[in-house]
LUMVO-669122 format. One record per residue (C-alpha): chain; x, y, z. Coordinates in steps of 0.1 Angstrom, whole numbers, plus 5000, padded with zeros to 4 digits. Last residue first. Example, Ala and Ser with C-alpha at 12.3 -4.5 7.8 and 13.67 -1.06 7.14 Angstrom:
% LUMVO-669122
<node mol="A" xx="5137" yy="4989" zz="5071"/>
<node mol="A" xx="5123" yy="4955" zz="5078"/>
% end
This chain:
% LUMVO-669122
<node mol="A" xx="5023" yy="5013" zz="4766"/>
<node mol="A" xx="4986" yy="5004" zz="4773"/>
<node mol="A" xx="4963" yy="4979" zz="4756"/>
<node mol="A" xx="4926" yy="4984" zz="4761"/>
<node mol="A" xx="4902" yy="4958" zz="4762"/>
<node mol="A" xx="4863" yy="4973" zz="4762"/>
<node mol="A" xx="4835" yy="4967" zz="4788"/>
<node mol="A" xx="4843" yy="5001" zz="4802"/>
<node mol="A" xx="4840" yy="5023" zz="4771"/>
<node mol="A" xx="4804" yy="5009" zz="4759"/>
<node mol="A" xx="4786" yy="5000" zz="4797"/>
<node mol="A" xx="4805" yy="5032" zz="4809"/>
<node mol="A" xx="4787" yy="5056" zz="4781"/>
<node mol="A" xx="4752" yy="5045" zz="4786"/>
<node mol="A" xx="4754" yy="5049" zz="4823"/>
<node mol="A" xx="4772" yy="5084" zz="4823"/>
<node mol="A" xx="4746" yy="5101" zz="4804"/>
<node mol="A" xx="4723" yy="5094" zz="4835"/>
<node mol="A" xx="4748" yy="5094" zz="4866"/>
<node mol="A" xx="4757" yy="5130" zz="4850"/>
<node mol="A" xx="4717" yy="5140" zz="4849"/>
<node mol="A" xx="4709" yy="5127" zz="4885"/>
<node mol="A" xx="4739" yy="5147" zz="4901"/>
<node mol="A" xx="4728" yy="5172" zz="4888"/>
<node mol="A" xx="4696" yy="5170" zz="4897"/>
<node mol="A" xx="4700" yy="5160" zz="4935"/>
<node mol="A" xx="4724" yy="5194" zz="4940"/>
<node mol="A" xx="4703" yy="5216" zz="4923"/>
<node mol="A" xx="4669" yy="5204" zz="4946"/>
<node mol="A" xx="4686" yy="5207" zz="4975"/>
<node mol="A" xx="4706" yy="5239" zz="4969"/>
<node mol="A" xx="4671" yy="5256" zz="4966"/>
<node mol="A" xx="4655" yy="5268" zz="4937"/>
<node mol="A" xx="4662" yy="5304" zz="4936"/>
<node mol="A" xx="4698" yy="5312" zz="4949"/>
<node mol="A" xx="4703" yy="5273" zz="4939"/>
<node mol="A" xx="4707" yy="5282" zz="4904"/>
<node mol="A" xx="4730" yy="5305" zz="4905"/>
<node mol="A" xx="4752" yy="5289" zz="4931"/>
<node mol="A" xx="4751" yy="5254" zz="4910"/>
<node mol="A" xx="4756" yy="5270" zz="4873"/>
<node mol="A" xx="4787" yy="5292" zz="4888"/>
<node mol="A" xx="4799" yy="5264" zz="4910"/>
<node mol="A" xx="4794" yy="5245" zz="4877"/>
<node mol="A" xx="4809" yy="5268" zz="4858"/>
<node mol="A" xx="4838" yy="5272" zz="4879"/>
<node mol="A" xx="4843" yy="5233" zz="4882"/>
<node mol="A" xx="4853" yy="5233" zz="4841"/>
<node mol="A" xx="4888" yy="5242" zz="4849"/>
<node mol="A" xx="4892" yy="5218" zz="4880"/>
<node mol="A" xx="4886" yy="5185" zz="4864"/>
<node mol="A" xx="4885" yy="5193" zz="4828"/>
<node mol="A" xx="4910" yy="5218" zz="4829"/>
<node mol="A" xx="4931" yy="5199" zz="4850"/>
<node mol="A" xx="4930" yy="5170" zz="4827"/>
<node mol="A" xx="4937" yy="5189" zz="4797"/>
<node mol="A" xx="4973" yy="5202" zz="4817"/>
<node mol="A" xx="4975" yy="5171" zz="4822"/>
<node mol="A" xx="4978" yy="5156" zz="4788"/>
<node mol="A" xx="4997" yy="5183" zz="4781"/>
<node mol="A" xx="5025" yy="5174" zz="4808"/>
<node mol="A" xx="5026" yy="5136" zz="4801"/>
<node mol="A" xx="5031" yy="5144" zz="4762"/>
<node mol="A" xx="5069" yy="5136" zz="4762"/>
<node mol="A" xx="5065" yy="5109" zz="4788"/>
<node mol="A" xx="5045" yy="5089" zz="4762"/>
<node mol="A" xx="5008" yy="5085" zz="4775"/>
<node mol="A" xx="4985" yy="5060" zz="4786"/>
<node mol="A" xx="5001" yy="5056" zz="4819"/>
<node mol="A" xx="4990" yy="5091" zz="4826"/>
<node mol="A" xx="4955" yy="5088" zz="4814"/>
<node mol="A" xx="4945" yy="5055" zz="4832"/>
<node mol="A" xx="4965" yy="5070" zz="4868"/>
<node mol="A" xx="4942" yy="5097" zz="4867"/>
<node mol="A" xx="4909" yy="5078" zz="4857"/>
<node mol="A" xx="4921" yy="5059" zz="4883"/>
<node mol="A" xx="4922" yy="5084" zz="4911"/>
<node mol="A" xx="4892" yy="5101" zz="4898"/>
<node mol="A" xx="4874" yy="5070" zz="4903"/>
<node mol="A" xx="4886" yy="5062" zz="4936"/>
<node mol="A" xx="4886" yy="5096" zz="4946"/>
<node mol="A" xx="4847" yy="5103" zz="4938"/>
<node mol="A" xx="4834" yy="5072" zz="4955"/>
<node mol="A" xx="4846" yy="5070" zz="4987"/>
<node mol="A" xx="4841" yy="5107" zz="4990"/>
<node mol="A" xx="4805" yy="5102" zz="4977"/>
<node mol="A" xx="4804" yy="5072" zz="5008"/>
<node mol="A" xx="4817" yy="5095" zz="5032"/>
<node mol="A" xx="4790" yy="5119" zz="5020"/>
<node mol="A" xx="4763" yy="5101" zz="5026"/>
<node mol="A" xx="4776" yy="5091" zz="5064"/>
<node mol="A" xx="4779" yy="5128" zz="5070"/>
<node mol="A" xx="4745" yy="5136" zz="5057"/>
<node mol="A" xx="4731" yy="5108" zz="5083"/>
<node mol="A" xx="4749" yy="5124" zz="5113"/>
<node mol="A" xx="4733" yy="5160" zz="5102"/>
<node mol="A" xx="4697" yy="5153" zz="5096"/>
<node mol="A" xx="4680" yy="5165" zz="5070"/>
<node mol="A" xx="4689" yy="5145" zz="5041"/>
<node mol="A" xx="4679" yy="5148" zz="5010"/>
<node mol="A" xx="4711" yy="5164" zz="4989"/>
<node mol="A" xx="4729" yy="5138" zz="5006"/>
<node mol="A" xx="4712" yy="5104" zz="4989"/>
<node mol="A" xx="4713" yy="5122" zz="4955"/>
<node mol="A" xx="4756" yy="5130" zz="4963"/>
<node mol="A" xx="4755" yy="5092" zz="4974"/>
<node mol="A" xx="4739" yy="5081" zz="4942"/>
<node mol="A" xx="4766" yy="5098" zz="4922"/>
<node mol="A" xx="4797" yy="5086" zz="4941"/>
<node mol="A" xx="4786" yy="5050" zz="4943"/>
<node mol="A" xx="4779" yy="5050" zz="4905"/>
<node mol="A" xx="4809" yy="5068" zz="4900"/>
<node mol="A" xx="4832" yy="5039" zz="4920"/>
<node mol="A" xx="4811" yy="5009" zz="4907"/>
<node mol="A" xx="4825" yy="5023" zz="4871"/>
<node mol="A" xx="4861" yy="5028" zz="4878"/>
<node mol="A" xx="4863" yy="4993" zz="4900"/>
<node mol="A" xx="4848" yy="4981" zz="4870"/>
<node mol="A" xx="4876" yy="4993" zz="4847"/>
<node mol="A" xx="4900" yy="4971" zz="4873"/>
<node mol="A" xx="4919" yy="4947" zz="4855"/>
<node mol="A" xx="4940" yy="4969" zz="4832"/>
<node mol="A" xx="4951" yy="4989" zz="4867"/>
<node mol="A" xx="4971" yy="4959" zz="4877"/>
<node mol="A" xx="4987" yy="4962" zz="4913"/>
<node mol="A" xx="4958" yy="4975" zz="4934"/>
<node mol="A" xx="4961" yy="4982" zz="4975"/>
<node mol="A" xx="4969" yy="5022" zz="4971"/>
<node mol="A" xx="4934" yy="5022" zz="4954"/>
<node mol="A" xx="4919" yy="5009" zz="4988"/>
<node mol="A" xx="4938" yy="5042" zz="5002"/>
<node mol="A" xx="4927" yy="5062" zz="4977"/>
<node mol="A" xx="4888" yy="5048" zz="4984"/>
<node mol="A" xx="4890" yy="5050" zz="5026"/>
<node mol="A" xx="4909" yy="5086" zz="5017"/>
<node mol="A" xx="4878" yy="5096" zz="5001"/>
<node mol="A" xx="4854" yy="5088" zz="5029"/>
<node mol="A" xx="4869" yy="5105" zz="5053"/>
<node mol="A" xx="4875" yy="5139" zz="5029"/>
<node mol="A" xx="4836" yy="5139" zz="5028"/>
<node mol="A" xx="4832" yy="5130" zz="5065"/>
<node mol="A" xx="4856" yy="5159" zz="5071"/>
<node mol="A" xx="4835" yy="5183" zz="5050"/>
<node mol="A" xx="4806" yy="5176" zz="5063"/>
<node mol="A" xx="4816" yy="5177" zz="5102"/>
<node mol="A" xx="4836" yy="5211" zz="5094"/>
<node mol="A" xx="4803" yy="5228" zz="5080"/>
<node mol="A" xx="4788" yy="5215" zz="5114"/>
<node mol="A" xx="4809" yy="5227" zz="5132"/>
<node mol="A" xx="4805" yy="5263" zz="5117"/>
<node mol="A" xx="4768" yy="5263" zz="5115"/>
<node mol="A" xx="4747" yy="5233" zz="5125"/>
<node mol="A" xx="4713" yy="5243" zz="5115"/>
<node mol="A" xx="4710" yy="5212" zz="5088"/>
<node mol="A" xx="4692" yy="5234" zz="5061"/>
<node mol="A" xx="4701" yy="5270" zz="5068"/>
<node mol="A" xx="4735" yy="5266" zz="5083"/>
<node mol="A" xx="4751" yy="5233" zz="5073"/>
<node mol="A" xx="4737" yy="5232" zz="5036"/>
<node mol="A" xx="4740" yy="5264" zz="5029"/>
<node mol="A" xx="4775" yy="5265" zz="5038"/>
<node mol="A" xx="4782" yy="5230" zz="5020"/>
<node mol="A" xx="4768" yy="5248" zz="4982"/>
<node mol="A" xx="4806" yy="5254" zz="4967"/>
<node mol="A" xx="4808" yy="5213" zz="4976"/>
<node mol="A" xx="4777" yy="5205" zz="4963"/>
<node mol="A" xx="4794" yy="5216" zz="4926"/>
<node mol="A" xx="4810" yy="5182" zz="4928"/>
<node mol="A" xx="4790" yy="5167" zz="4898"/>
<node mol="A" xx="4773" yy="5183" zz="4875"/>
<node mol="A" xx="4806" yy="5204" zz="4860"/>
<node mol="A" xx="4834" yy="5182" zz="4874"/>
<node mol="A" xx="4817" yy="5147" zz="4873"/>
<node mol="A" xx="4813" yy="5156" zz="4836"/>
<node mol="A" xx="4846" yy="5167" zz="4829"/>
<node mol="A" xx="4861" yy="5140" zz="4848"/>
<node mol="A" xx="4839" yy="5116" zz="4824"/>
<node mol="A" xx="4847" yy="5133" zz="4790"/>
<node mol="A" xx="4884" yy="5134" zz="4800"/>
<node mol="A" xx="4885" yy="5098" zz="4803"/>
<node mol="A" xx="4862" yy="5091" zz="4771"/>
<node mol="A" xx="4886" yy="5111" zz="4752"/>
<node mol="A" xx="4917" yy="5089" zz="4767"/>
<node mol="A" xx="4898" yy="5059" zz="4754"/>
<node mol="A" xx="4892" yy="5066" zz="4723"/>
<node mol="A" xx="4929" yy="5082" zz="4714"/>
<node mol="A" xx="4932" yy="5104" zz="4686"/>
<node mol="A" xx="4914" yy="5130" zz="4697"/>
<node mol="A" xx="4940" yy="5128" zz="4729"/>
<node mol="A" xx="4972" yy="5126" zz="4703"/>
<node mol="A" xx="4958" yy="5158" zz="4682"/>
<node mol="A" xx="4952" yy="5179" zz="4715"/>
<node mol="A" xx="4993" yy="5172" zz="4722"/>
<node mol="A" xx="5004" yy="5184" zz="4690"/>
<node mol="A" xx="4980" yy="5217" zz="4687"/>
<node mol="A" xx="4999" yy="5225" zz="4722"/>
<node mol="A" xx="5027" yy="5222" zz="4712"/>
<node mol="A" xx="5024" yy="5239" zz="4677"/>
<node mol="A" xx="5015" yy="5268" zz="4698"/>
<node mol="A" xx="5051" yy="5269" zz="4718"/>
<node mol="A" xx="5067" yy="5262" zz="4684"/>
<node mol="A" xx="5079" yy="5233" zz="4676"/>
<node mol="A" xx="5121" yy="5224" zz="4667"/>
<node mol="A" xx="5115" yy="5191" zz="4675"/>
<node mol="A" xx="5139" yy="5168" zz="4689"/>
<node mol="A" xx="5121" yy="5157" zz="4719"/>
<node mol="A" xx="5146" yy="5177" zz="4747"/>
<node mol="A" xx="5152" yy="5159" zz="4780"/>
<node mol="A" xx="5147" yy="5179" zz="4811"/>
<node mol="A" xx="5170" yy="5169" zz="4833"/>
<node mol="A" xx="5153" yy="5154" zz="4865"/>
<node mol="A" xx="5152" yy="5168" zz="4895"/>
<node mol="A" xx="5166" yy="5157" zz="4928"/>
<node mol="A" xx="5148" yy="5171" zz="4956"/>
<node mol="A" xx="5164" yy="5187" zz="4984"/>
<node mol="A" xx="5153" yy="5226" zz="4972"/>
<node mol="A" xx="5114" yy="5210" zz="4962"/>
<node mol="A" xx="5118" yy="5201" zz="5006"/>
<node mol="A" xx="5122" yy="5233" zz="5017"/>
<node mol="A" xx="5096" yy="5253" zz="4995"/>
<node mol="A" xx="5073" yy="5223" zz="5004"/>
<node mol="A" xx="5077" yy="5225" zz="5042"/>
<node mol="A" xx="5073" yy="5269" zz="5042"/>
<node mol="A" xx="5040" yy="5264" zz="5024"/>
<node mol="A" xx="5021" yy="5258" zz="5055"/>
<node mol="A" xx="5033" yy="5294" zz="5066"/>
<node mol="A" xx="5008" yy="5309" zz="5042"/>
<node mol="A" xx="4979" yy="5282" zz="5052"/>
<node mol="A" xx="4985" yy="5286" zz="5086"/>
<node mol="A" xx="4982" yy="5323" zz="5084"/>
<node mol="A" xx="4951" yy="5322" zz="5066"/>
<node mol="A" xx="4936" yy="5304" zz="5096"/>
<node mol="A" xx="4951" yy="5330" zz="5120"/>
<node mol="A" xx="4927" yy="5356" zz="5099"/>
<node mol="A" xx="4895" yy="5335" zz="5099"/>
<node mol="A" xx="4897" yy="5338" zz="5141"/>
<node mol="A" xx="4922" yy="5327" zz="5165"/>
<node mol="A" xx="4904" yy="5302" zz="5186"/>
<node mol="A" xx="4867" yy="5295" zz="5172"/>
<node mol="A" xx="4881" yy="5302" zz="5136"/>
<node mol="A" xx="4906" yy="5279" zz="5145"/>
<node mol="A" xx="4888" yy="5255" zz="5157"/>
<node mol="A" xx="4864" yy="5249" zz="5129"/>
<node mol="A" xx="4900" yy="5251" zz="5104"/>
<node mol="A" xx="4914" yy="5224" zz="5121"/>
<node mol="A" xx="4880" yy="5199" zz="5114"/>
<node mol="A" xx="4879" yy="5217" zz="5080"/>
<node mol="A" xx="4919" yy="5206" zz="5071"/>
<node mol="A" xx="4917" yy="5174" zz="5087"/>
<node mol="A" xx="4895" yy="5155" zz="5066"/>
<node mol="A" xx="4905" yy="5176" zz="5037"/>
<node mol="A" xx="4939" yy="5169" zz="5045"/>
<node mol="A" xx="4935" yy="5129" zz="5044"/>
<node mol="A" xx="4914" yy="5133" zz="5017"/>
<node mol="A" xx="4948" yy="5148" zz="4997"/>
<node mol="A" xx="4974" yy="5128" zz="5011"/>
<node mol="A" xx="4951" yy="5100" zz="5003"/>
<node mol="A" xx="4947" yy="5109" zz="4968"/>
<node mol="A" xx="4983" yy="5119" zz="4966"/>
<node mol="A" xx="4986" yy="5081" zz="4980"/>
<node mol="A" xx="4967" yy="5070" zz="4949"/>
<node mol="A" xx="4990" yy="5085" zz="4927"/>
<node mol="A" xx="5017" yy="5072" zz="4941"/>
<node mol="A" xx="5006" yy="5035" zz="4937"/>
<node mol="A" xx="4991" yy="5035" zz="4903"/>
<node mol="A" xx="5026" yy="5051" zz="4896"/>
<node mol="A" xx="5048" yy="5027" zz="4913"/>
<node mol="A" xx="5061" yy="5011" zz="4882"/>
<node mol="A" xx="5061" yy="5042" zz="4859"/>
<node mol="A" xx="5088" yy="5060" zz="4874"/>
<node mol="A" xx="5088" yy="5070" zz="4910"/>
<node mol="A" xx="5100" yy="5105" zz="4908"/>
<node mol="A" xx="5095" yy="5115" zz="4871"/>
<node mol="A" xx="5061" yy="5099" zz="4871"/>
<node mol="A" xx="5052" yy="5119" zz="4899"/>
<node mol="A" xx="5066" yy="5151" zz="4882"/>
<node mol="A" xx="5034" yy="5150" zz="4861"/>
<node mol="A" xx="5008" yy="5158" zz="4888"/>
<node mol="A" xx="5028" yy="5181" zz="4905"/>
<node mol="A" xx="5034" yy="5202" zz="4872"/>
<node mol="A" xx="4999" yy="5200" zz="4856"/>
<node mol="A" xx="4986" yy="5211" zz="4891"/>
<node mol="A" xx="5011" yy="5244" zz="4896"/>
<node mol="A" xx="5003" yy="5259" zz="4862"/>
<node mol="A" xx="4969" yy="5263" zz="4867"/>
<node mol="A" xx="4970" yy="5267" zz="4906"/>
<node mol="A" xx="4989" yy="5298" zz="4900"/>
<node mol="A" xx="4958" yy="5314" zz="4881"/>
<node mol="A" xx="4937" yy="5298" zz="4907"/>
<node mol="A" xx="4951" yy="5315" zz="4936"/>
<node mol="A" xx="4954" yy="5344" zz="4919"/>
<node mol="A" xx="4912" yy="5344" zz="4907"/>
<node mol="A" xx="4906" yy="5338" zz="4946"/>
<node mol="A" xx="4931" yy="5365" zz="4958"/>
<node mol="A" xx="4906" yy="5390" zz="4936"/>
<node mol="A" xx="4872" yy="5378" zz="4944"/>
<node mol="A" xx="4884" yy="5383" zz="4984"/>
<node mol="A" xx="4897" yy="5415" zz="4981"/>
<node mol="A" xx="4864" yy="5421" zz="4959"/>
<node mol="A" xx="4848" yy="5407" zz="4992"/>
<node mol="A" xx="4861" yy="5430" zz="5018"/>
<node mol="A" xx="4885" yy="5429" zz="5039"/>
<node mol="A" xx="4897" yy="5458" zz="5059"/>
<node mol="A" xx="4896" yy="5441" zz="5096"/>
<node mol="A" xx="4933" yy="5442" zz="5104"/>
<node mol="A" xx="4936" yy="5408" zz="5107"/>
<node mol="A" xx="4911" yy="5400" zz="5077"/>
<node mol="A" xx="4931" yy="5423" zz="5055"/>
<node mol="A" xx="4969" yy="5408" zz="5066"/>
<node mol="A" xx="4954" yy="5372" zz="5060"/>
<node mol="A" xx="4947" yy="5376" zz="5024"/>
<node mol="A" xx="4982" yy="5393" zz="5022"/>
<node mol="A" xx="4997" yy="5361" zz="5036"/>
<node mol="A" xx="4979" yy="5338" zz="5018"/>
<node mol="A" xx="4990" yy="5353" zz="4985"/>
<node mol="A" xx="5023" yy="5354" zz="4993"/>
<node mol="A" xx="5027" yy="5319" zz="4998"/>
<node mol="A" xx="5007" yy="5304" zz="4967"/>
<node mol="A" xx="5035" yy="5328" zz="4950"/>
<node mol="A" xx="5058" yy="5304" zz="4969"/>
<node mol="A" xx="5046" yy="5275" zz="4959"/>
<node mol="A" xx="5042" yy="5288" zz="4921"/>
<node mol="A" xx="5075" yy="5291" zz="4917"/>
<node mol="A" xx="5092" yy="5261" zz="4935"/>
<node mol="A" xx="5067" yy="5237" zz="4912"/>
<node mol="A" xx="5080" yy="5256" zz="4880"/>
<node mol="A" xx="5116" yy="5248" zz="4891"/>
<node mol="A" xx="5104" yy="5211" zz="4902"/>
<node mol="A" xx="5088" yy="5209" zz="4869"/>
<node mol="A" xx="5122" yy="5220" zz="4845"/>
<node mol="A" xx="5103" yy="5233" zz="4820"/>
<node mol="A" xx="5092" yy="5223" zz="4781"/>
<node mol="A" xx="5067" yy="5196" zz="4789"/>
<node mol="A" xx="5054" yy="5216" zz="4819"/>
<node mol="A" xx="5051" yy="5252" zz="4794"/>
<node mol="A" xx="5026" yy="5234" zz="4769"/>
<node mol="A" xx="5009" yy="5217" zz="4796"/>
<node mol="A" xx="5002" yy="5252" zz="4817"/>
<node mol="A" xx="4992" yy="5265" zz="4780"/>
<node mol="A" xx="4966" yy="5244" zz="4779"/>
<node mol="A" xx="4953" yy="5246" zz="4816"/>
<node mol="A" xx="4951" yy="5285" zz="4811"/>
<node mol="A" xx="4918" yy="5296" zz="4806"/>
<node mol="A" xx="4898" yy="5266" zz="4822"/>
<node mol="A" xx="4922" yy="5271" zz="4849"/>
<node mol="A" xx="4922" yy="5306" zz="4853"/>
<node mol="A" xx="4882" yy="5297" zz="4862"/>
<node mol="A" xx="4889" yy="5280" zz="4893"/>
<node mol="A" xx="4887" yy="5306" zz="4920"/>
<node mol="A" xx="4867" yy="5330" zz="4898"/>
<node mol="A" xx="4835" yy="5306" zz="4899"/>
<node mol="A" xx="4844" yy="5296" zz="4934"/>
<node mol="A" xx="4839" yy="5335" zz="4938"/>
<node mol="A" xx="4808" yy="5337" zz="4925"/>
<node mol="A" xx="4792" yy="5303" zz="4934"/>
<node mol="A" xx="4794" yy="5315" zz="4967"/>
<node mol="A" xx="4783" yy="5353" zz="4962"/>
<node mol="A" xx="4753" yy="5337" zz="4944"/>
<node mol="A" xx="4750" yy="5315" zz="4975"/>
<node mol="A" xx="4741" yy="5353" zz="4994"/>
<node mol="A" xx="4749" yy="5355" zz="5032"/>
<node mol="A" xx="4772" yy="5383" zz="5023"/>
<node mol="A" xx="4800" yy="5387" zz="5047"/>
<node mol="A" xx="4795" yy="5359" zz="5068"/>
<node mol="A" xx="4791" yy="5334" zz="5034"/>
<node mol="A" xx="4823" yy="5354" zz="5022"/>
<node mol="A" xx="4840" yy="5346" zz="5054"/>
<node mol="A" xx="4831" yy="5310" zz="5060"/>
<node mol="A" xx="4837" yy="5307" zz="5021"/>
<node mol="A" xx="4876" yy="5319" zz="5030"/>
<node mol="A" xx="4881" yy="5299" zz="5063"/>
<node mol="A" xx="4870" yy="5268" zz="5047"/>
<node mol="A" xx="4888" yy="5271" zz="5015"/>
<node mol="A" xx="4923" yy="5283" zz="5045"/>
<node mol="A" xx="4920" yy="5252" zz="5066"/>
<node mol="A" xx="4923" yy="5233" zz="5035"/>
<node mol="A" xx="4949" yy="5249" zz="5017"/>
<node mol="A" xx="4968" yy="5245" zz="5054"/>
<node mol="A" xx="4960" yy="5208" zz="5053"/>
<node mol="A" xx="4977" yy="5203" zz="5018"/>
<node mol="A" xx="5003" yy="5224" zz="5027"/>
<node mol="A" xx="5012" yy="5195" zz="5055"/>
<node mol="A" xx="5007" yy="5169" zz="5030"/>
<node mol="A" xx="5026" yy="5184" zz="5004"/>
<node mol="A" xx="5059" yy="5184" zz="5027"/>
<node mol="A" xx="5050" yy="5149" zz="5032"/>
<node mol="A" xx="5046" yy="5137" zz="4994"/>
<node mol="A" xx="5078" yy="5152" zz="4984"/>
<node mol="A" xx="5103" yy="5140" zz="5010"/>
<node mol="A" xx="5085" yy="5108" zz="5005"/>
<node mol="A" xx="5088" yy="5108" zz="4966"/>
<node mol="A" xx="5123" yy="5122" zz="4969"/>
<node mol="A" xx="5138" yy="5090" zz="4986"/>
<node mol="A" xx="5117" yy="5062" zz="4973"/>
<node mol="A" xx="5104" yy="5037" zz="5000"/>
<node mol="A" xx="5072" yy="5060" zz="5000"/>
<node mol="A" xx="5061" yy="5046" zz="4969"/>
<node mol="A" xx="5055" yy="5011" zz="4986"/>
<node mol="A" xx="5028" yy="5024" zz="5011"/>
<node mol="A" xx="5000" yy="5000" zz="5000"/>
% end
C-alpha cells in the first residue's frame, strides 16, 4: 500500500505536500466561512468559486505546453511560493479588519491562476520520481494525502476560527508552504530531455490535442472528469448552505461535512493504494461513479446531520477512487513527452470546468434551493454516464 514511499524524493515530496495540503484546506474553509459571513448570498458562493477555478479553464493548455518544456520542480518552487504570498496578504486584510469581498474575488482568481500551472506540474513530476512502476501507487497516495487533509483541514479550520479567528487560519495556510519550498530545494530533478523538434510553443499544444482526439479511450477519460466536474461536485461550493440553513449546524457543522467527505475519500485512495494491475480494474472505475453519484442524491435529502455525513463518506469514497484511476489510466496511457499536456487537459476538465458548475450550482440554487440543484445534477451526470460506461468500460485496452 505504502510502497512509493520507500523512494527518497517521493516521500520527502509527498509529506511536505501533506502539511500544505492541510493548510489549503484550513484556509477554502476559512475563506467561504467569510464570504458566506460577509454576504449570506450562494450567488456570492458560486461567484467566487467561479473566479477561484476559472484561470484554469483559461490557462490549463498552455500550463501543459510550458510543463513539457520546463524544469517541473523549478516551476513547482515558483508557484509555491506565489501560493505563499497570496495567503499572507489575504490574512493581513482579515487581521486588520479591511477585507472586503472584491479583496476576496481577487486573491481567489490568483490563487487559481497559480494553481493552473502548479497542478499539471505536480501531477506529472510523479512519474519522474517513481517512474512508471509505482505510479498507480503514488497517485493513489496523493489521493490519500489529499482526503487525508480535507479531513483534517475543516475539522482544524472549525477550531481555528473558534480560537484565533478566519485571519490565523490564513496564516496557517501561508506558513504551510514553508515545508514544500524546503523540501522542492532537496529534491533531485530530472533533466529535462529535449524531443527533437524544433515546435513552436502553439504547435505544442496543437500536437498534444491531436494525440488525445486520437485516442478513444483517453477522450472518454476526460469526458467523464469533465462531467463529474461540471454536474457533479458543485455540492461542495453549496456546503455552507447546507450546514447553516438546512441542517442548523453552523460552523461545526460545516467542518463535520467536509471531514466526512474527505473520510470517505481517503478510505477509496487508500483501497486504490492496494491494486497492482490497473488493466483489470475498469469496473472498480465504474462501481466507484455510481457509488459517488447516488450518494451525492442520497445527501442532497437528508436532514439530519449524522446521516449527511455518512452520505457523504460514501460520495468521497466514490469520487477519489474514480478520479484516482481515471488519473492513473490517462498518465500511463501516454509517452513521457506528452505527460505534461495531457495534464494540463486534465486539470482543465477536472478543475477548469468546476467554475461553471459552481457558477451553474450557486446561481441556480439562489432560487431553487441547493437541495433540489444538488440531486439533479447529480441525477443528469449518473444518466449520460450509464450508457457511456457500459460501451468504454467493457472494452480491452492495451497500454504502453
Amino acid at each position: 500500500m505504502f510502497s512509493s514511499l520507500k523512494i527518497r524524493d517521493f516521500r520527502i515530496f509527498w509529506f511536505s505536500m501533506f502539511l500544505s495540503l492541510i493548510g489549503t484546506w484550513v484556509q477554502s474553509m476559512a475563506q467561504s466561512w467569510l464570504v458566506f459571513k460577509l454576504t449570506h448570498s450562494a450567488l456570492l458562493l458560486g461567484v467566487v468559486g467561479f473566479l477561484s477555478y476559472l484561470p484554469v479553464s483559461l490557462f490549463s493548455l498552455a500550463a501543459g505546453a510550458l510543463v513539457d518544456r520546463t524544469v517541473k520542480k523549478n516551476l513547482i518552487l515558483a508557484t509555491q511560493f506565489t501560493f505563499m504570498v497570496l495567503a499572507f496578504i489575504l490574512a493581513f486584510l482579515v487581521q486588520h479588519n479591511i477585507v472586503r469581498v472584491w479583496h476576496i474575488i481577487v486573491i481567489a482568481f490568483l490563487n487559481g491562476l497559480v494553481f493552473s500551472f502548479d497542478a499539471p506540474a505536480r501531477q506529472a513530476m510523479v512519474v519522474e520520481l517513481v517512474g512508471k512502476n509505482h505510479l498507480l501507487n503514488a497517485i493513489a497516495l496523493n489521493s490519500a494525502a489529499f482526503n487525508s487533509a480535507r479531513t483534517l483541514g475543516p475539522a482544524l479550520a472549525g477550531v481555528l476560527i473558534a480560537i484565533v479567528g478566519m485571519a490565523g487560519c490564513f496564516y496557517v495556510n501561508a506558513f504551510s508552504f514553508l515545508p514544500v519550498i524546503a523540501a522542492l530545494i532537496f529534491i533531485k530533478h530530472k533533466p529535462l530531455v529535449s524531443n527533437g523538434k524544433n515546435n513552436t510553443f502553439f504547435q505544442d499544444i496543437t500536437e498534444g490535442l491531436n494525440f488525445i482526439k486520437g485516442n478513444r479511450f483517453l477522450l472518454f477519460l476526460l469526458s467523464l472528469v469533465g462531467m463529474v466536474s461540471i454536474f457533479g461536485v458543485s455540492y461542495v461550493i453549496l456546503m455552507p448552505i447546507f450546514a447553516q440553513e438546512i441542517l442548523r449546524s453552523g460552523p461545526v457543522g460545516l467542518a463535520i461535512l467536509m471531514s466526512a467527505n474527505g473520510l470517505g475519500a481517503l478510505a477509496g485512495a487508500l483501497n486504490l493504494a492496494r491494486l497492482k494491475q490497473v488493466e483489470s480494474h475498469l469496473r472498480t472505475l465504474k462501481a466507484s461513479v455510481i457509488i459517488f453519484f447516488v450518494s451525492v442524491m442520497l445527501f442532497s435529502w437528508s436532514r439530519h446531520l449524522w446521516l449527511s455525513a455518512l452520505f457523504l463518506v460514501m460520495a468521497g469514497y466514490g469520487g477519489a477512487s474514480s478520479m484516482s484511476m481515471a488519473n492513473t489510466l490517462l498518465q500511463i496511457s501516454a509517452p513521457d513527452e506528452f505527460r505534461g499536456r495531457l495534464m494540463g487537459v486534465f486539470m482543465m476538465m477536472f478543475s477548469g470546468l468546476m467554475p461553471f458548475g459552481n457558477l451553474i450550482s450557486g446561481s441556480l440554487a439562489h432560487f431553487f434551493g441547493a437541495p433540489i440543484v444538488t440531486f439533479g445534477g447529480a441525477l443528469l451526470t449518473l444518466c449520460i454516464f450509464l450508457p457511456l460506461g457500459k460501451r468504454f468500460l467493457n472494452e480491452k485496452f492495451i497500454y504502453s
